[in-house]
NUKOL-943753 format. One record per residue: z, y, x of N, C-alpha, C, O in turn. Coordinates in nm, 2 decimals. Example, Ala and Ser with C-alpha at 12.3 -4.5 7.8 and 13.67 -1.06 7.14 Angstrom:
// NUKOL-943753
0.78; -0.57; 1.32; 0.78; -0.45; 1.23; 0.78; -0.33; 1.32; 0.85; -0.33; 1.42
0.71; -0.22; 1.28; 0.71; -0.11; 1.37; 0.79; 0.00; 1.29; 0.80; 0.11; 1.34
// end
This chain:
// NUKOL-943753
12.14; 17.21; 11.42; 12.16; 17.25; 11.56; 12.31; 17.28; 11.57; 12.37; 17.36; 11.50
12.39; 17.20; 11.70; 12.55; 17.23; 11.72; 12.54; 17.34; 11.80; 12.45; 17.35; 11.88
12.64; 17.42; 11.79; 12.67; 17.51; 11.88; 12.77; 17.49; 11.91; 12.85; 17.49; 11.81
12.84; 17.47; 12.03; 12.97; 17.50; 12.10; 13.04; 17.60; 12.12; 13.02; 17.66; 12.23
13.12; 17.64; 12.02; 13.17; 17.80; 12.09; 13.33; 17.76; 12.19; 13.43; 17.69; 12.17
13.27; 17.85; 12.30; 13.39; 17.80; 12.41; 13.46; 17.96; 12.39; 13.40; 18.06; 12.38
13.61; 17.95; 12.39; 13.68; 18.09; 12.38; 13.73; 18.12; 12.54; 13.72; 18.01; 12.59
13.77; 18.18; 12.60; 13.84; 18.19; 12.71; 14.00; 18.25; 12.70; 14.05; 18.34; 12.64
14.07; 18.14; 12.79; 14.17; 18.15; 12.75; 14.24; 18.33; 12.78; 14.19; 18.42; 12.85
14.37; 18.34; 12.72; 14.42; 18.52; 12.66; 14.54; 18.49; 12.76; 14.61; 18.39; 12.76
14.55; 18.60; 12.83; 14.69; 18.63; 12.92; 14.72; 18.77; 12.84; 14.65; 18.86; 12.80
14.87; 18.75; 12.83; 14.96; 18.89; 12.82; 14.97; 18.95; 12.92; 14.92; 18.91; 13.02
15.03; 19.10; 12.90; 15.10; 19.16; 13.05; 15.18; 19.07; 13.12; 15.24; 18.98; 13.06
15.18; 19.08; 13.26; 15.26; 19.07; 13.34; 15.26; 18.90; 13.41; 15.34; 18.83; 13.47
15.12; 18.87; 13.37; 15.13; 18.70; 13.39; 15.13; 18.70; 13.53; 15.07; 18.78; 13.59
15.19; 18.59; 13.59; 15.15; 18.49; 13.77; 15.09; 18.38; 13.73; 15.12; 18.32; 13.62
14.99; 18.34; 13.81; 14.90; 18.23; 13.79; 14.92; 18.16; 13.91; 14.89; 18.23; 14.01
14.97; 18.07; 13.94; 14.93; 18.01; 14.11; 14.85; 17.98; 14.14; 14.76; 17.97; 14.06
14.81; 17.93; 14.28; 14.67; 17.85; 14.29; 14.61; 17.72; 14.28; 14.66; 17.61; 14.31
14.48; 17.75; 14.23; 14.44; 17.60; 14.19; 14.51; 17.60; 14.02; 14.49; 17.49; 13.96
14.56; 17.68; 13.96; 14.63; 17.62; 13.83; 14.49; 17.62; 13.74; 14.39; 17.67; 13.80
14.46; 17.55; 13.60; 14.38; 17.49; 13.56; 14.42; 17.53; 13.40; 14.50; 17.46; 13.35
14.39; 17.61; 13.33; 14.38; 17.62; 13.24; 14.29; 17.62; 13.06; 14.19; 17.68; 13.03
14.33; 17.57; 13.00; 14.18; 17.53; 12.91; 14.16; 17.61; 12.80; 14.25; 17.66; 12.73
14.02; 17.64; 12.79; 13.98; 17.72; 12.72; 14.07; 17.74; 12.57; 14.11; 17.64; 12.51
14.10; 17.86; 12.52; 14.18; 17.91; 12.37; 14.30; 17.93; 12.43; 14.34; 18.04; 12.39
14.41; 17.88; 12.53; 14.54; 17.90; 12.52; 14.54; 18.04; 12.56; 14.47; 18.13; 12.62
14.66; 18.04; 12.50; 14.74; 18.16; 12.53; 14.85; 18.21; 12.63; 14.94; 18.13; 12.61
14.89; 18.30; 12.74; 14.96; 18.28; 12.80; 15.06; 18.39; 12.76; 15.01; 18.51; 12.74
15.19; 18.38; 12.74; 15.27; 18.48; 12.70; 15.31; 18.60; 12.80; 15.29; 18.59; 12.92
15.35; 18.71; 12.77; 15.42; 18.78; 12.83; 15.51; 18.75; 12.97; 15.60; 18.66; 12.97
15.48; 18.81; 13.09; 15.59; 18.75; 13.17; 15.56; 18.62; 13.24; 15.59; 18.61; 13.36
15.48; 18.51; 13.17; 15.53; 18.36; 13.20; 15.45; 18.39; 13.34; 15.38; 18.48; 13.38
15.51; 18.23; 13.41; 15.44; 18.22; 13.55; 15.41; 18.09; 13.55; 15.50; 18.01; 13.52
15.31; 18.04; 13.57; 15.25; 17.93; 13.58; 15.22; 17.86; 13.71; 15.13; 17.90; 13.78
15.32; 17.73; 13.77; 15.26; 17.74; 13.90; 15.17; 17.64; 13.99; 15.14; 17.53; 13.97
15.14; 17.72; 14.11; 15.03; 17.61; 14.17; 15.01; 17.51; 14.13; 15.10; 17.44; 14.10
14.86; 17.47; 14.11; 14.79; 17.33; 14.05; 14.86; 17.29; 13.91; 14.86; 17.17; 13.90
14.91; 17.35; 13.79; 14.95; 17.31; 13.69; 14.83; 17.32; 13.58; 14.73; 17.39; 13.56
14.87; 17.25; 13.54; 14.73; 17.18; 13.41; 14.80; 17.29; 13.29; 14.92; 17.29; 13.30
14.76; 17.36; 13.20; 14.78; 17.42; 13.10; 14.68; 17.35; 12.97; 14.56; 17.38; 12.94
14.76; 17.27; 12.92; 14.68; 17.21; 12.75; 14.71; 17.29; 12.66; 14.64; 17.31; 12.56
14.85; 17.37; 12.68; 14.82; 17.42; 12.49; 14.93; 17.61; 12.55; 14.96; 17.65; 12.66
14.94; 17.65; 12.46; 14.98; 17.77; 12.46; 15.09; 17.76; 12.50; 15.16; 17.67; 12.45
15.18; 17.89; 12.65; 15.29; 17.91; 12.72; 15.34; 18.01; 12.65; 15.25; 18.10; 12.63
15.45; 18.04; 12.59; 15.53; 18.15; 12.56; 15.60; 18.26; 12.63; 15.67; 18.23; 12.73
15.59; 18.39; 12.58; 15.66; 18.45; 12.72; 15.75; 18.43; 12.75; 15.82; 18.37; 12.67
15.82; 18.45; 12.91; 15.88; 18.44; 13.00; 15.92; 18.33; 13.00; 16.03; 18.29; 12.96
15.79; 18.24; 13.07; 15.86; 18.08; 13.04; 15.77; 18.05; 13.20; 15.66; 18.10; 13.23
15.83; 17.96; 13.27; 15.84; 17.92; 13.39; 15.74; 17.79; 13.38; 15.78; 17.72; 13.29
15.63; 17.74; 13.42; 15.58; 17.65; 13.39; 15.52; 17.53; 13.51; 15.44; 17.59; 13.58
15.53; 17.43; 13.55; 15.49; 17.34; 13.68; 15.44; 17.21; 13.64; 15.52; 17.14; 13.58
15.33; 17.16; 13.67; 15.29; 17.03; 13.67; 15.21; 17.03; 13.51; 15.14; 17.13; 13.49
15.22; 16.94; 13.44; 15.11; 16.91; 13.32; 15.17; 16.99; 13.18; 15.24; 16.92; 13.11
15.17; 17.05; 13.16; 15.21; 17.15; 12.99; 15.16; 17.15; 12.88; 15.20; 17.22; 12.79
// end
């Protein structure tokens, strides 16, 4: 029997998310960072990092 374990992704203090952004399960979002409207997040943002479109 498989089991799928799904993690949900981890925000630091002080995160902005815009809207519609899309993030995938495990990443991590740093400290600070801002991620914006409709941006795809694939892998882990570092803090205070500015993020738009596919990552």
């Amino acid at each position: 029997m498989n089991i799928l374990a799904i993690t949900i992704p981890s925000y630091k203090k002080g995160v902005s998310i815009g809207a519609n952004a899309t993030i995938l399960p495990g990443i991590t979002i740093g400290e600070n960072a801002m991620i914006g409207a409709g941006a795809v997040i694939t892998k882990d943002v570092p803090g205070n990092e500015k993020v738009k479109g596919k990552w």
